[in-house]
C-alpha positions in Angstrom: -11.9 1.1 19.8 -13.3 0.8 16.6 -16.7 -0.5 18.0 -16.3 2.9 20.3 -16.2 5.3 17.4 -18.6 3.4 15.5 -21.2 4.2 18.4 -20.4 7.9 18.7 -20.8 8.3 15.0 -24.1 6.6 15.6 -25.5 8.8 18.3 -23.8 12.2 16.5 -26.1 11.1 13.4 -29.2 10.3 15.3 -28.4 13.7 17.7 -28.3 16.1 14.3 -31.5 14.1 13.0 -33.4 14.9 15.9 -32.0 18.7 15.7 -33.0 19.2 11.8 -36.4 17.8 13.1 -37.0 20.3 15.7 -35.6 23.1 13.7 -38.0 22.3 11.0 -40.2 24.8 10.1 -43.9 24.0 11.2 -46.5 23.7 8.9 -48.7 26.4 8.0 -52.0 24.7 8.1 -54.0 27.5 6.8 -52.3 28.0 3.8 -54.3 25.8 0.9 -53.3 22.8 -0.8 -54.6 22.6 -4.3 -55.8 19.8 -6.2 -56.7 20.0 -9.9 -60.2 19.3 -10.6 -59.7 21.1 -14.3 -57.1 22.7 -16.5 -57.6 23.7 -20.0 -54.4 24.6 -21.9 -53.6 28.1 -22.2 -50.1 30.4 -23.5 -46.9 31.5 -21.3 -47.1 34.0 -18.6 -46.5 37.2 -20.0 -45.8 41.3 -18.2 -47.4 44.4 -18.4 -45.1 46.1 -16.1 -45.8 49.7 -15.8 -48.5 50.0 -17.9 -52.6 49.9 -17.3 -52.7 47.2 -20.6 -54.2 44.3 -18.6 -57.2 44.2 -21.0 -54.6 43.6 -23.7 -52.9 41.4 -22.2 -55.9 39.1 -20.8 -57.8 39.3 -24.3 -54.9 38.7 -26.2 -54.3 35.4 -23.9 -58.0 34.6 -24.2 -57.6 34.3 -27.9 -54.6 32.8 -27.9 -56.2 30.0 -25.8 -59.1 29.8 -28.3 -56.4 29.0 -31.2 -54.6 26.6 -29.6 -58.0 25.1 -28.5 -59.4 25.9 -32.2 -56.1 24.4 -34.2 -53.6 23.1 -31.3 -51.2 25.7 -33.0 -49.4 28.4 -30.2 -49.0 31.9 -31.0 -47.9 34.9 -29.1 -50.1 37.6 -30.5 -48.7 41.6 -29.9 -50.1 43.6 -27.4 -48.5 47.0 -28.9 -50.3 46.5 -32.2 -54.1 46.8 -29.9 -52.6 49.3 -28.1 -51.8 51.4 -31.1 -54.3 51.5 -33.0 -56.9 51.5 -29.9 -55.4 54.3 -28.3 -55.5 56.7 -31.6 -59.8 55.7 -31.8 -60.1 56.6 -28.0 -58.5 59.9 -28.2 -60.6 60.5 -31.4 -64.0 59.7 -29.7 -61.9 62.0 -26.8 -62.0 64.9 -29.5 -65.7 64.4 -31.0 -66.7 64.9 -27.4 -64.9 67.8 -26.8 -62.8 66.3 -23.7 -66.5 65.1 -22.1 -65.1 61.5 -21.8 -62.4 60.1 -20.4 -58.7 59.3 -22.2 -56.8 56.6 -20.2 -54.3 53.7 -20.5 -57.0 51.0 -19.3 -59.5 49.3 -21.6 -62.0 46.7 -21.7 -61.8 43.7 -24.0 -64.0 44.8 -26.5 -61.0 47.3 -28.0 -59.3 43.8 -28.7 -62.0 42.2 -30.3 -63.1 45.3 -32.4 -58.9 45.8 -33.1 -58.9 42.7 -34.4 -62.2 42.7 -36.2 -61.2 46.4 -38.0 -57.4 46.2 -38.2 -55.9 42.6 -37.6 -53.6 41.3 -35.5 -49.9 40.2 -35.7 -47.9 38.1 -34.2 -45.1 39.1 -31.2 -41.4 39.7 -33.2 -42.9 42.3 -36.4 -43.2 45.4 -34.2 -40.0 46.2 -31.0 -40.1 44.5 -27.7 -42.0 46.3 -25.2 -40.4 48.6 -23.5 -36.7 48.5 -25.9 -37.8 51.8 -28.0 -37.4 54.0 -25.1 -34.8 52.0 -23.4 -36.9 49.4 -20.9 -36.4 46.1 -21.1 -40.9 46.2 -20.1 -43.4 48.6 -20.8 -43.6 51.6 -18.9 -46.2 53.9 -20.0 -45.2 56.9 -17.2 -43.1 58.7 -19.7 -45.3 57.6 -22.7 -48.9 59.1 -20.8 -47.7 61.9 -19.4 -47.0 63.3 -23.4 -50.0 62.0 -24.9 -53.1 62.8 -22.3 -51.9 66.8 -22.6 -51.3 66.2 -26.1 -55.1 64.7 -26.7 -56.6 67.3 -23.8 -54.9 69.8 -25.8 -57.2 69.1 -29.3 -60.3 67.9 -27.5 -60.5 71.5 -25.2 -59.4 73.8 -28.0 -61.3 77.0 -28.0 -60.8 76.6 -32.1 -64.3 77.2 -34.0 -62.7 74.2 -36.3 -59.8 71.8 -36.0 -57.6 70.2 -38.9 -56.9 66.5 -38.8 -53.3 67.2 -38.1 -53.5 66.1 -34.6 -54.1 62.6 -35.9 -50.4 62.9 -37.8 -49.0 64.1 -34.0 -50.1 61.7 -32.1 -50.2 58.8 -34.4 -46.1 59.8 -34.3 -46.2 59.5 -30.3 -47.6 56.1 -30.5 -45.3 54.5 -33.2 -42.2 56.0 -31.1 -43.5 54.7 -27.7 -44.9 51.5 -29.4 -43.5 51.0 -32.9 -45.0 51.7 -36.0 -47.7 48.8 -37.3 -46.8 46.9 -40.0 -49.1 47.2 -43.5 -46.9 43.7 -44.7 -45.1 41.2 -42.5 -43.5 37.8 -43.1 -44.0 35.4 -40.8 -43.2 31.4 -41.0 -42.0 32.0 -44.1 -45.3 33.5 -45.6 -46.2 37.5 -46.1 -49.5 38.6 -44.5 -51.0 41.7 -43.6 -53.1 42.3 -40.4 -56.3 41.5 -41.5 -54.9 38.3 -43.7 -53.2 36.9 -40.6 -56.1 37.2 -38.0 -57.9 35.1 -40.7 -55.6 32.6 -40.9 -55.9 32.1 -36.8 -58.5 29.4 -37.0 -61.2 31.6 -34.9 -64.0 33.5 -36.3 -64.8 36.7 -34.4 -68.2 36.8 -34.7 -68.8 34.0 -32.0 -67.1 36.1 -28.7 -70.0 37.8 -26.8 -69.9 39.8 -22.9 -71.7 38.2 -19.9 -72.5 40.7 -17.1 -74.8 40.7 -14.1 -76.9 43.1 -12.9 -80.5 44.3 -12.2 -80.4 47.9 -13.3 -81.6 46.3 -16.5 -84.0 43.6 -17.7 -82.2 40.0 -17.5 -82.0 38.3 -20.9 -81.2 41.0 -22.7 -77.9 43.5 -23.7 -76.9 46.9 -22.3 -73.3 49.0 -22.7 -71.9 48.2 -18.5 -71.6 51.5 -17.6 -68.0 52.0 -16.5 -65.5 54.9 -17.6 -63.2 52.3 -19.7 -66.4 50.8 -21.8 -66.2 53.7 -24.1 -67.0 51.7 -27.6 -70.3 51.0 -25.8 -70.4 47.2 -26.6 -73.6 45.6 -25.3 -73.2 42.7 -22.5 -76.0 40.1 -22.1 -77.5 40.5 -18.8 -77.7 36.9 -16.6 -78.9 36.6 -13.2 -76.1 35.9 -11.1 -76.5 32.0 -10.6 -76.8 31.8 -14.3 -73.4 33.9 -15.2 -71.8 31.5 -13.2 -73.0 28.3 -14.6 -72.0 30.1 -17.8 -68.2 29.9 -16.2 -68.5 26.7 -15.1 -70.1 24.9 -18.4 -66.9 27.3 -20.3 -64.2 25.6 -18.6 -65.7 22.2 -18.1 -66.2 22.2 -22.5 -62.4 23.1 -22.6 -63.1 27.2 -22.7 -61.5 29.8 -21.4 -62.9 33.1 -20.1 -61.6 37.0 -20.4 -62.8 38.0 -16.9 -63.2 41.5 -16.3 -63.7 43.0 -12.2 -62.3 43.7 -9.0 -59.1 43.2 -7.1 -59.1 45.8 -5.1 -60.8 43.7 -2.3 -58.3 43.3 0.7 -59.2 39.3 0.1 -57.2 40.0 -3.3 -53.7 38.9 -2.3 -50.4 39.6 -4.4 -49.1 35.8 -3.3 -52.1 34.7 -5.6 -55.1 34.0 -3.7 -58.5 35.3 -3.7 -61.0 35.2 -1.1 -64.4 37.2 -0.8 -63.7 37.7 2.8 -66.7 38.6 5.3 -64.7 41.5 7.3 -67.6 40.8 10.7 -66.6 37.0 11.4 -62.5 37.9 9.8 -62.7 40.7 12.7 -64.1 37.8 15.2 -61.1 35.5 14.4 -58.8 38.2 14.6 -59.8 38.5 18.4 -61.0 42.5 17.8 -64.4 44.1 17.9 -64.9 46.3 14.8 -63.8 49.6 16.2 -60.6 48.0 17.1 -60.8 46.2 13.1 -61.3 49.8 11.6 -58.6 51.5 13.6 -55.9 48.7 12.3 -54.1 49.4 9.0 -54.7 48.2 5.4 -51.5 45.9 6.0 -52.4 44.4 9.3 -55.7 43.5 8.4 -54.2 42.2 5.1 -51.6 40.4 7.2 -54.4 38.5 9.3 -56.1 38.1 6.1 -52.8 36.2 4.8 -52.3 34.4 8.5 -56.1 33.0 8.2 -55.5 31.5 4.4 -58.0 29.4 2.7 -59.6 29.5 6.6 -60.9 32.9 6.0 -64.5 33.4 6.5 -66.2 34.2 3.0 -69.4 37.0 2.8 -72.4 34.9 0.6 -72.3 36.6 -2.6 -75.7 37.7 -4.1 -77.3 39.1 -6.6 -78.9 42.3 -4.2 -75.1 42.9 -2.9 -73.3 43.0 -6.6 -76.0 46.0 -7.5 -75.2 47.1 -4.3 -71.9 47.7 -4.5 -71.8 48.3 -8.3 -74.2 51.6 -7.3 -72.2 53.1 -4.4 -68.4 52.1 -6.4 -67.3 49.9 -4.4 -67.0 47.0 -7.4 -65.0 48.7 -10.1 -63.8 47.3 -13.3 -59.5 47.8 -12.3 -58.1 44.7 -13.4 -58.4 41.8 -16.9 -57.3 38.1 -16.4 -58.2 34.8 -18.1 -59.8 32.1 -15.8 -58.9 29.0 -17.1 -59.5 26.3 -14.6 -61.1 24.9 -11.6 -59.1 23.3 -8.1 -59.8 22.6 -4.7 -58.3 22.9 -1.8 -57.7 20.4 1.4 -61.0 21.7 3.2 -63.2 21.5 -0.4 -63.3 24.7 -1.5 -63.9 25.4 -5.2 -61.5 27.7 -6.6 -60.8 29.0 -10.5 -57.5 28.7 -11.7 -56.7 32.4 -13.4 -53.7 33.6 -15.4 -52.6 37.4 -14.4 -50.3 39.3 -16.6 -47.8 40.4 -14.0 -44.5 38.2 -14.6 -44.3 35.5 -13.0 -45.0 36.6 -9.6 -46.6 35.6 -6.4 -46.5 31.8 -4.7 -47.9 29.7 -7.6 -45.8 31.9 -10.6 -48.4 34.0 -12.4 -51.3 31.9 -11.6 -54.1 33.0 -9.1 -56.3 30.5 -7.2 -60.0 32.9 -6.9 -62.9 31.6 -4.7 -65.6 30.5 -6.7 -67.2 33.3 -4.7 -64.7 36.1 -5.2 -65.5 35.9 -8.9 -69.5 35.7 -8.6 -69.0 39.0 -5.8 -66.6 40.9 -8.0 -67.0 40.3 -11.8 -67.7 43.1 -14.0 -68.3 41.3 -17.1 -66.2 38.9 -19.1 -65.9 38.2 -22.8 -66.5 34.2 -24.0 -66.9 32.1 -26.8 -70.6 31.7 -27.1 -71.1 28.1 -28.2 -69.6 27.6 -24.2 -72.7 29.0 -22.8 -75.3 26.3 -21.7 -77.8 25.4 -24.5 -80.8 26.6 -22.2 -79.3 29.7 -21.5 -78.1 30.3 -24.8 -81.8 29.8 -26.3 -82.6 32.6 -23.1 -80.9 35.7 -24.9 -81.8 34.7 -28.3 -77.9 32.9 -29.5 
């Protein structure tokens, strides 16, 4: 009897095993498998919520990944101190211009490098949490925005023969009570610092960060001001041909650099699980079984979802130098979004990805961390700021560094 049950336990054992197998899921075979190739060491994950600060945020992580690289010390530098003060000099180039320029939340990362060149920086803890003045536990700039752009529209379209500088007193108090009020003194690690005594502590000198960009509006090997609305300090980029601004990418991260990119991610390839393709919408609309006037009458989310069914299988468009200018001309590539490349994988089929750091939480598949095509990033960068002793010797002796 024993022998009996001892069998039928058996086979109920082997039956369930075989069940769990077929109920398995299957797996996805498109969806890439990433292998390291290069990681240099960079700060937590941080979120900008509800707020259009990721040129804060990216710039602010691009430095702190120059310390720790500098020193091997970790800091979390604040992203409301930038924000402050850069948000009173835009609405006071807004009012020298009479309203003829734009005053928005986004930036480029220029207004963190001149920030911290003029006023300093400090570390995350002196000034409130963002978000806790107005009761968020994040930022959230809706209520914040929609009091200071009338308030700064109001001064820069007066019909006033002369203004006073009261204004600066009224809106310098909007800022402190949405973002807190910058410190002139701190203590920190047991030490008192100002802003400009702290930066200078940091291990970094400011003077070696220059922009890359890409295009051929203007002579290669030498600087222009990118023209895009959020560029309004006018800080000159050195122009590369496209091949070279990559190797410039490639050389960073290979020397143990990091890069605050600047560029688009409005591109359907642009997922919010973390990928990044430069998909070539003729051979995606081939795969998909349609012919384009069936492609163009789908929605944005079913061709995103056949986008995300084809994974790292998606056919990618060539990227070149004649299509950036292209679509730079007609606005299709728009400066919308900051993040820090910090790395280089591969996935199963060989394909060369960078490793990037967003500053959305820790969201998508892989946590905060987006896997970009090596082409994505040559089709869709803007510019991007970088140390400049990580640019190639050769290209470096080029534009005169």
């Amino acid at each position: 009897m024993k022998k009996i049950l001892t069998f039928a336990l058996m086979a109920m054992v082997a039956l369930s095993a075989s069940a769990a197998k077929k109920k398995a899921p299957a797996k996805d075979k498109n969806k890439p498998v990433f292998t390291t190739i290069k990681e240099n060491p960079i700060t937590s994950i941080k979120d900008q919520n509800r707020s259009g600060t990721c040129w804060d945020y990216s710039t602010l992580s691009f430095f702190e990944a120059e310390i720790l690289k500098a020193t091997g010390k970790e800091y979390d530098l604040d992203e409301s101190f930038v924000a402050n003060k850069t948000y009173m000099e835009r609405a006071i180039q807004v009012v020298r211009y009479h309203g003829d320029c734009q005053f928005a939340q986004g930036g480029s990362a220029e207004d963190v490098l001149a920030t911290m060149k003029t006023h300093g920086i400090i570390p995350q803890g002196i000034m409130p949490f963002p978000g806790s003045l107005y009761g968020d536990s994040l930022n959230n700039f809706n209520e914040f925005f929609s009091v200071l752009e009338p308030y700064v529209a109001a001064v820069a379209k007066s019909d006033a023969k002369k203004i006073s500088n009261a204004w600066k007193g009224g809106l310098q108090g909007i800022l402190d009570a949405y973002l807190g009020k910058c410190p002139e003194k701190f203590t920190f690690e047991g030490k008192e610092y100002t802003p400009k005594t702290f930066v200078k502590s940091l291990g970094i000198d400011l003077n070696d960060y220059v922009s890359i960009t890409s295009y051929t509006h203007h002579p290669f090997y030498t600087a222009f001001a990118v023209e895009v609305q959020d560029n309004w300090r006018f800080p000159l980029s050195y122009n590369l041909p496209m091949d070279e601004m990559m190797q410039v990418i490639d050389n960073a991260i290979e020397q143990g650099y990091t890069i605050a990119w600047g560029g688009d991610v409005s591109e359907p390839g642009f997922t919010r699980q973390g990928l990044a393709y430069a998909v070539d919408t003729k051979k995606t609309e081939s795969l998909a079984g349609s012919d384009m006037a069936k492609w163009l009458k789908l929605t944005a989310e079913k061709k995103k979802n056949i986008i995300d069914s084809l994974g790292c299988t998606v056919p990618e468009v060539v990227a070149t130098q004649e299509m950036r200018q292209e679509r730079f001309d007609n606005w299709e590539l728009t400066d919308d979004h900051g993040m820090l490349i910090y790395g280089v994988a591969k996935d199963q089929n060989g394909k060369e990805y960078y490793m990037v750091k967003n500053s959305w939480g820790e969201t998508g598949t892989y946590k905060g961390i987006w896997y970009m095509t090596k082409t994505f990033i040559a089709a869709n960068t803007m510019d991007f700021l970088i140390n400049k002793n990580a640019i190639p010797a050769d290209i470096r002796k080029k534009l005169g560094l």
